[in-house]
C-alpha positions as a Markdown table, in Angstrom:
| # | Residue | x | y | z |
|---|---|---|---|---|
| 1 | Unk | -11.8 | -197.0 | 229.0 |
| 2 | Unk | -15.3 | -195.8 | 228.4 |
| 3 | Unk | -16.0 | -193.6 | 225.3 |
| 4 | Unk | -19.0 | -192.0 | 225.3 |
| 5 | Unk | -21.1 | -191.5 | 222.1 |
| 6 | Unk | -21.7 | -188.1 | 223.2 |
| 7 | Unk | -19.5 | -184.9 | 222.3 |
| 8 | Unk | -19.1 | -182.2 | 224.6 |
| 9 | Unk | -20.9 | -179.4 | 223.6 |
| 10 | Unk | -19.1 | -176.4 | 221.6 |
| 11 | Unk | -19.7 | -173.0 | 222.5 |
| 12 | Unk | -22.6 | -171.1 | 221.6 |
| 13 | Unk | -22.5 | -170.0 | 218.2 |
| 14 | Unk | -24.0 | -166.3 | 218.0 |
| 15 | Unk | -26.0 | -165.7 | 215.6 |
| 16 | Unk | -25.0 | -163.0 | 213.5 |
| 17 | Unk | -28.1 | -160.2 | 212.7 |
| 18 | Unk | -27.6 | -157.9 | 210.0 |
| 19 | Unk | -26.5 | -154.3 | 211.2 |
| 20 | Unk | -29.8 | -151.7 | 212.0 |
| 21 | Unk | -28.5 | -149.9 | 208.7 |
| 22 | Unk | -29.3 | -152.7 | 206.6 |
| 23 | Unk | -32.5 | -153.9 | 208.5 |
| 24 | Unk | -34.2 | -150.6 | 208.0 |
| 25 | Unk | -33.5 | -150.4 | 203.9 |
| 26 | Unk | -34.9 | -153.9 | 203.4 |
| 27 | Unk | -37.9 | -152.6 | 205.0 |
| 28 | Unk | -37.7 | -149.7 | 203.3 |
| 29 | Unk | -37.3 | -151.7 | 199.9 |
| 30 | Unk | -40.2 | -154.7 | 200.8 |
| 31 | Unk | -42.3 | -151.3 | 201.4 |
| 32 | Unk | -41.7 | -150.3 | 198.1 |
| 33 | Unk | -42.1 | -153.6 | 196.4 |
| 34 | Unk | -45.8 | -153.9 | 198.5 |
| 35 | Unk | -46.6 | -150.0 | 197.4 |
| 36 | Unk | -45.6 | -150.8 | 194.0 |
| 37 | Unk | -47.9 | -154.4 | 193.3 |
| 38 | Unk | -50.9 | -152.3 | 195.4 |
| 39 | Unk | -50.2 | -149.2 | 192.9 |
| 40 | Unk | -50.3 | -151.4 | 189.7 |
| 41 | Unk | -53.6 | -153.3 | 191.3 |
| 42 | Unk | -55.2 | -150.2 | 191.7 |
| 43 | Unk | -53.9 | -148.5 | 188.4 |
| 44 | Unk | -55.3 | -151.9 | 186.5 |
| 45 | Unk | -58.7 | -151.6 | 188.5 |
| 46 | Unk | -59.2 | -148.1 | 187.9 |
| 47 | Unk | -58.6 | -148.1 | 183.9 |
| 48 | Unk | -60.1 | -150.8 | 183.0 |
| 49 | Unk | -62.9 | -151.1 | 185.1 |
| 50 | Unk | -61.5 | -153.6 | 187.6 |
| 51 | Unk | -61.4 | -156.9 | 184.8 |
| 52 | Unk | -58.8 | -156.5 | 182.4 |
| 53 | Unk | -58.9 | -158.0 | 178.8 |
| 54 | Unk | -55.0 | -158.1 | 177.2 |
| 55 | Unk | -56.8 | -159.4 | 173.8 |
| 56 | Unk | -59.2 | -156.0 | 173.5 |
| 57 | Unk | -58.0 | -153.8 | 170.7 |
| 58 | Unk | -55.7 | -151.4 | 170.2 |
| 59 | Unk | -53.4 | -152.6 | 173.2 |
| 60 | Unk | -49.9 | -152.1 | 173.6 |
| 61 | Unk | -47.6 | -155.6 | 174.4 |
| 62 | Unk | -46.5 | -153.9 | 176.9 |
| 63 | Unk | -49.8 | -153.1 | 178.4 |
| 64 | Unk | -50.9 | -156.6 | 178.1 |
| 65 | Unk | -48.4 | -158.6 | 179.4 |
| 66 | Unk | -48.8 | -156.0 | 182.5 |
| 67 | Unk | -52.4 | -156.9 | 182.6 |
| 68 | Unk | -51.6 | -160.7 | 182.2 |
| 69 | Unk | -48.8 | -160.7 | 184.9 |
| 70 | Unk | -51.3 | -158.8 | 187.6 |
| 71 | Unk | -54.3 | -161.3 | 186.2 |
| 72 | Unk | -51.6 | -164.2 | 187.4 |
| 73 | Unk | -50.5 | -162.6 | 191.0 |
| 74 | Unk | -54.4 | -162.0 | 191.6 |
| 75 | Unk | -55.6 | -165.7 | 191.1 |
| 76 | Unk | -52.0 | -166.8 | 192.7 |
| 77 | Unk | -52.4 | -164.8 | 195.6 |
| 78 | Unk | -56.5 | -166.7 | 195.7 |
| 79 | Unk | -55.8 | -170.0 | 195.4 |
| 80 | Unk | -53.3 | -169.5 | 198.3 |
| 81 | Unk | -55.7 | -167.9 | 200.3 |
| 82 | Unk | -58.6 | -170.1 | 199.6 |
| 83 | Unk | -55.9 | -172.8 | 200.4 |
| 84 | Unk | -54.9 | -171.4 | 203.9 |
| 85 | Unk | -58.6 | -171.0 | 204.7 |
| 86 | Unk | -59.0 | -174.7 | 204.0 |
| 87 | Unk | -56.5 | -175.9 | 205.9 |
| 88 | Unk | -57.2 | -173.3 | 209.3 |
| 89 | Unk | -59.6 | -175.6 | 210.1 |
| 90 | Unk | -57.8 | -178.8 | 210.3 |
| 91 | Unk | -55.8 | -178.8 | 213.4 |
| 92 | Unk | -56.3 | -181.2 | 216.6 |
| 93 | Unk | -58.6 | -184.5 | 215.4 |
| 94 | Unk | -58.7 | -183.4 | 212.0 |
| 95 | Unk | -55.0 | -182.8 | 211.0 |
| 96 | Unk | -55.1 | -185.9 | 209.1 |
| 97 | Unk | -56.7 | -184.1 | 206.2 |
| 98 | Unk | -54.0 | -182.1 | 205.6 |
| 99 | Unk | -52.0 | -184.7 | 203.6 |
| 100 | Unk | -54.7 | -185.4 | 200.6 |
| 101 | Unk | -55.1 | -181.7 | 200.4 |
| 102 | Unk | -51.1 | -181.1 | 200.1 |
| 103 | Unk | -51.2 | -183.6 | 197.6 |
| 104 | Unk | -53.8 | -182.0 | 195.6 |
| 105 | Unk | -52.5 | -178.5 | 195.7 |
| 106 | Unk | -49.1 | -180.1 | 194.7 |
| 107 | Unk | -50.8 | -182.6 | 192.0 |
| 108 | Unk | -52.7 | -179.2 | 191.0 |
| 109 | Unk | -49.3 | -177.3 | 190.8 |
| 110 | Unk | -47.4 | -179.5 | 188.5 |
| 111 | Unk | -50.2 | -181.0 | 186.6 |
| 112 | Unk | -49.8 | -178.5 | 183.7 |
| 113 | Unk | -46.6 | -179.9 | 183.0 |
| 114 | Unk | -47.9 | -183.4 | 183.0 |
| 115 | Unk | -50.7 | -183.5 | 180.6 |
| 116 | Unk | -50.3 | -182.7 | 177.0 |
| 117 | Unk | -51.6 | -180.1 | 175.2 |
């Protein structure tokens, strides 16, 4: 008797897509979320002149840690830019420079936590 390594296939497995209902309200909500981080971008750049400074006078914790957490997203959201840009260009002959710069956008990510200070 010959057994063969191989199992018959199962049936397609459908996948399951959430109803219409709840496709259009997590578009609606991701559209809110996107409004919202534009609306406190353009509320930070209009009052304070497009750079702010959370260590000025007279400035509410509230108000700073807003200004610090929109400082973070901004230079976030560049360095992943600047990163993709980078790495558009190596495809074909030159994917093989991908690796060193994963490594040093990884190395970069969790050196912080590394070194002391």
């Amino acid at each position: 008797m010959i057994v063969s390594a191989v199992e018959p296939s199962a049936p397609p497995v459908a996948i399951a897509t959430p109803p219409l209902r709840l496709r259009a309200v997590h578009k609606i909500l991701l559209l809110g979320a996107a409004l919202g981080v534009l609306g406190a971008m353009a509320w930070q750049g209009l009052t304070t002149g497009g750079s702010p400074d959370p260590t000025r006078a007279n400035v509410s914790p509230t108000v700073a840690i807003l200004d610090i957490g929109i400082l973070v997203f901004r230079e976030g959201l560049e360095c992943i830019l600047v990163l993709a840009a980078i790495t558009a260009s190596m495809t074909g002959p030159r994917s093989y420079c991908r690796r060193p710069v994963a490594w040093g956008a990884g190395l970069a990510l969790f050196w912080p936590r590394l070194s002391p200070g």
